[in-house]
N, C-alpha and C positions, 0 to 999 in steps of 0.2 A: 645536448638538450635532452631532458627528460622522455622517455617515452610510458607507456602504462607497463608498468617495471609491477613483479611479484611484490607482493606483503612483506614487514620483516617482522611478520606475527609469526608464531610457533607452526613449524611444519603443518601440512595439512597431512592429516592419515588417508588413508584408504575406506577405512572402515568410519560411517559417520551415525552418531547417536542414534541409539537404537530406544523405541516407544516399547510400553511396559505392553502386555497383551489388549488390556483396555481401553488403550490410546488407540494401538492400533485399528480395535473395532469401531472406536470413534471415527476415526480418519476415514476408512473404509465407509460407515454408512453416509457421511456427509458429503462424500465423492460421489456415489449412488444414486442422494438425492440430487446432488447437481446436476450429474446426469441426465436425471429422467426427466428434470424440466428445463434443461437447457437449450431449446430450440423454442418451448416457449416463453422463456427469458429474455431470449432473441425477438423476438417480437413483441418483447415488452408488455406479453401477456401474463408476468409472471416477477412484480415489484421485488426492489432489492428488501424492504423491508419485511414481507413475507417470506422470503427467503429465510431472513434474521431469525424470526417468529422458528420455523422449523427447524432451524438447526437450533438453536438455544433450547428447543424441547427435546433435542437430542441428547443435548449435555457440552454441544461441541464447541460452546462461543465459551466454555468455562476448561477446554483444555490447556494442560499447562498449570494451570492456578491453583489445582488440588495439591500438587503433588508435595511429598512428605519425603521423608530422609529415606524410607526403607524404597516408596519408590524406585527414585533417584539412584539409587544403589544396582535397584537392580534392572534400571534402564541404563547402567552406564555411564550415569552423569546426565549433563545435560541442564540446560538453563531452564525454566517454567517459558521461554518460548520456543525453544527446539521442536516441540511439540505440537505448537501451532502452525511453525513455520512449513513442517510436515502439510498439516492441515490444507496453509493456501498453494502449495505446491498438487496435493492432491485434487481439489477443488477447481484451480485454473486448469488441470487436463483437461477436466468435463466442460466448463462454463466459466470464463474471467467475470463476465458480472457478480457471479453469487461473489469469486471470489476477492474481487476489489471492494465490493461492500463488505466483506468480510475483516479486510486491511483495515476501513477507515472505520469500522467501528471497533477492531481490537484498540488502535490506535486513542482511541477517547476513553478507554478503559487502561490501558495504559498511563495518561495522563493524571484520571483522577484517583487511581491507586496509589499512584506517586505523591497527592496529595495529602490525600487524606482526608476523611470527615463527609465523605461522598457515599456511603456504605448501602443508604435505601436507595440511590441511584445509581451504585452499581449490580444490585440486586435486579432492577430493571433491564437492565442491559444485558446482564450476564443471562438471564431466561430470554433475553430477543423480544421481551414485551414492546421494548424502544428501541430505536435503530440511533445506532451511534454518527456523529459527523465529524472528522477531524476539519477544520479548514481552516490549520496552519501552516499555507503554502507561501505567506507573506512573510511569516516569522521565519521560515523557513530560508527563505530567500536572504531576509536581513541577516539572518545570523552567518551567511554563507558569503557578505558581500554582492549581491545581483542583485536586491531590489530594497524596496521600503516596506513597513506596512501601515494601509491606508486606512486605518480605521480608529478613531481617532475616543477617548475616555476621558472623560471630564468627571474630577470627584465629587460628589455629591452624597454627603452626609459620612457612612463607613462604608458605600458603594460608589456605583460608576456610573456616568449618562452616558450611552455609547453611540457614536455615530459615524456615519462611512458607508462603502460599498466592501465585499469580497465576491468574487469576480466567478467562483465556482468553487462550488462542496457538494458532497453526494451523500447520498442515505439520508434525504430532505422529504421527511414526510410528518402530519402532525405529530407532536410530542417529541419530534426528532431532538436530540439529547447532541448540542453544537458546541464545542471546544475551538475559541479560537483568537487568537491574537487584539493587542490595543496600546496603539501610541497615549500615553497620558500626558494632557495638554490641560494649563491654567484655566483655561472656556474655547468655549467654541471662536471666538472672535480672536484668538490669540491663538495660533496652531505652530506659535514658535519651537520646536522641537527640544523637550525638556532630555530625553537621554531615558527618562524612566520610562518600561513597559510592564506591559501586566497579561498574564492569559485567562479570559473568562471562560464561565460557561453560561450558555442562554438553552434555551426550549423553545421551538418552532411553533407558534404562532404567543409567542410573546407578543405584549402590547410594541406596537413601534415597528416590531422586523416584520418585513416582508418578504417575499421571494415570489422569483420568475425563472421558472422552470427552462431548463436547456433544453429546446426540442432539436427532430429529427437528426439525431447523433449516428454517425457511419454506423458504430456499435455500444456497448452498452450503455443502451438507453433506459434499463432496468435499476438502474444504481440512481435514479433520481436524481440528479445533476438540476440544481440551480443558481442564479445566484440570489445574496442576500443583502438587503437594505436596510442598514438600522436609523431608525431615526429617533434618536431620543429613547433608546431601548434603555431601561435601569437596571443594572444588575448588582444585586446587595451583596452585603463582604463576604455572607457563607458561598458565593457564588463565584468568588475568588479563586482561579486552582492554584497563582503564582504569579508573585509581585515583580519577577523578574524572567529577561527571558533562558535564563539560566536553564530551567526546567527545559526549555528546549532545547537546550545545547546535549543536554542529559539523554534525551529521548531521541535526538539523530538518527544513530546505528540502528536503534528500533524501526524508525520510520524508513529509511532506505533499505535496511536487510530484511524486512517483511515485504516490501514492493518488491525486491530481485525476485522473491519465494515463488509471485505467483507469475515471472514472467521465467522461471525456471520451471514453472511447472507447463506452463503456455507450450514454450520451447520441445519438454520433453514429449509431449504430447503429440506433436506436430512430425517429430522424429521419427516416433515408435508409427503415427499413421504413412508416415511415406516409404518409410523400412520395408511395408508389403507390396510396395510398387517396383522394389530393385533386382524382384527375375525379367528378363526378355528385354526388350529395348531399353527398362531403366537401370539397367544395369552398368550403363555408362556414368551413372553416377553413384556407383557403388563407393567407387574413395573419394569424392565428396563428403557422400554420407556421412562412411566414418572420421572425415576429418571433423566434422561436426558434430558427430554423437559423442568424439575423445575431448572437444572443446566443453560442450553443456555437461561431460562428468570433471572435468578437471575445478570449473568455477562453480558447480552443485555444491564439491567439498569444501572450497572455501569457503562456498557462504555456508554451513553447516558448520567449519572450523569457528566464521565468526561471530557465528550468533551465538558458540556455545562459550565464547571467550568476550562476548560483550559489553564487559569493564573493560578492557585493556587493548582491545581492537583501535588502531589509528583512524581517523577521519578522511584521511588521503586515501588509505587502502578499502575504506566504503564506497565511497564515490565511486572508485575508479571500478569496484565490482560492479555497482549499482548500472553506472555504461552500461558495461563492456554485456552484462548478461539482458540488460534492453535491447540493445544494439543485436545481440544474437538470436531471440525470439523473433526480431523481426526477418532475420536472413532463414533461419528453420520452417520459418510460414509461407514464404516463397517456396524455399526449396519443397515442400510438401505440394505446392501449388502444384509445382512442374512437373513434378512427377504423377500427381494425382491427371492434370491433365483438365480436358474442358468441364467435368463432372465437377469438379473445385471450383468452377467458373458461378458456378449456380448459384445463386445468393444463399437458397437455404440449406445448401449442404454444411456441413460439421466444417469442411476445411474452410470455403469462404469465410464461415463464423470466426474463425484462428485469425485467416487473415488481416480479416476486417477489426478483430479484436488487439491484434500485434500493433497494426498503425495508431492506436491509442499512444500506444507507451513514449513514443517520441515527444508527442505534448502532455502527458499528463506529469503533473509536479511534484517533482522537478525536473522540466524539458529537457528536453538533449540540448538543447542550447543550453541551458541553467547549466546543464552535467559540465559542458563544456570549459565556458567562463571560471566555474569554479575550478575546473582542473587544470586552468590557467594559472591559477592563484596558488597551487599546490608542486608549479614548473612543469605539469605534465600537458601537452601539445597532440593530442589525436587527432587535428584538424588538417597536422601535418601528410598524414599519410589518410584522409577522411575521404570514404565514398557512401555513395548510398548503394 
């Protein structure tokens, strides 16, 4: 029986894509900012889409997307997300909110680049004027075999009348710029399941959609987490990103290997703060440590091998990164705990913040259950040998 067996993608190197000097200063100042307001993030005194706002006047929501051939050259190679993926890796050491909001608005810029014909709304976005929402975790699911999606498009005229629930999307604030899945069904009174989907795009405080905000969340309660209700929302055909859900089949590896990023970056973070705890009594977990710190570089480089090979990367060998490097953030945020000791215990210490930030990743989508089921479907069983 299958277990989480290595990739048969192209060895991974040692050495992984390297940013041109300018990137790097990007990376560097957007890690800085997160930084310095990442405690007031924590406290939700500090929204994901201001967040958006500062980094996009950095230049940083547009890295990756400049780059030209002589770049490229002499960065290495490298795909136009290498660079980002940097990004939420450096981002999540400081602060997971800034950089989950950072995910789900690359994510919808992603989308409508693919499309096409969206140029003054990615203009918006790309400066952080609008915060981006991806919230397709239903398509997501459908196309993966684990769920439906419940939202239901009815044609009307060369658009769509949309209506339904989705259950939770982040980076939900006016004008918020929402990418998200629709079953297309003959009327409302008829919800017999035609086969055809479509992916739109709406704008937060559209006529019809509403939202109700997620409160008191363990931790990032900054990323603006709601959900949303369409009723009779209309969305006309330039508002169309994809008549099928094809486009999401396309955008997968993006969507999961940009989530590992910032739960590699969480992890690595977590490591480097417990490393100073391993003279004197926590020196018993000295090979611990390093059995974890050999773990978080060995899967750093795959996901760095497979973002940079992102046509040709298998589906089975995403997922099972996408796990296995959740699953490890959370075991690194402990280990950090125990070593740190009862001053981790404090809610507003740095480490509780990891902690409490880690327990995210198990439900956010696509759950460790979702991971699961699908790597059922792929012969791969980690429930066999499964603890927490």
């Amino acid at each position: 029986m299958n277990t989480l067996a290595p990739s048969t993608v192209a060895p991974v190197s040692g050495e992984r894509y390297s940013l041109t000097p300018a990137e790097e200063e990007l990376v560097r100042a957007a890690a800085a900012l997160a930084a310095q307001a990442a405690a007031e993030t924590d406290r939700d005194g500090l929204q994901g889409e201001t967040a958006l706002e500062r980094l996009g006047a950095l230049g940083a929501l547009r890295l990756g997307l400049d780059r030209d051939a002589a770049a490229a050259a002499a960065a290495d190679g490298g795909s136009d997300l290498s660079a980002y993926l940097r990004l939420l890796e450096s981002v999540a050491g400081e602060c997971m909110s800034s950089a989950f909001s950072l995910w789900a608005h690359r994510m919808v810029i992603e989308y409508l680049r693919a499309a096409g014909g969206f140029d003054a709304l990615l203009d918006e976005l790309l400066a952080g004027r609008r915060a981006g929402s991806i919230a397709m975790a239903t398509a997501m699911q459908e196309i993966s075999g684990v769920g439906a999606v419940p939202t239901l498009a009815v044609r009307e005229g060369d658009g769509y009348r949309v209506t339904g629930r989705i259950a939770w999307a982040s980076n939900i604030a006016p004008g918020s710029v929402v990418v998200f899945p629709a079953r297309v069904a003959s009327s409302l009174d008829d919800a017999t399941d035609s086969g055809e989907r479509v992916i739109l795009v709406t704008t937060i405080g559209s006529e019809g959609l509403s939202t109700r905000e997620v409160q008191d969340l363990l931790a990032l309660g900054a990323t603006r987490s709601a959900m949303l209700q369409f009723e009779g929302v209309f969305v006309g055909a330039e508002a169309v990103v994809a008549n099928s859900f094809d486009a999401c089949r396309a955008r997968r590896s993006t969507h999961l290997l940009l989530q590992a990023a910032f739960c590699a970056g969480l992890a690595g973070r977590s490591l480097e703060e417990a490393a100073k705890q391993l003279q004197g009594p926590g020196g018993v977990l000295a090979a611990r440590h390093a059995q974890l710190a050999q773990e978080l570089q060995e899967l750093d480089q795959t996901l760095h091998a497979y973002i940079d090979g992102i046509d040709t990367v298998d589906h089975r060998s995403v997922t099972v990164l996408r796990y296995q490097i959740a699953r490890l953030a959370g075991v690194t945020t402990r280990h950090e705990l125990t070593l740190v000791g009862g001053r981790g215990y404090v809610t507003t210490s740095a480490t509780n913040r990891r902690l409490r930030e880690a327990s995210f990743l198990s439900v956010q989508s696509p759950s460790e259950v979702q991971l699961l089921q699908e790597l059922e479907t792929y012969g791969v069983y980690p429930t066999e040998t499964y603890t927490l």
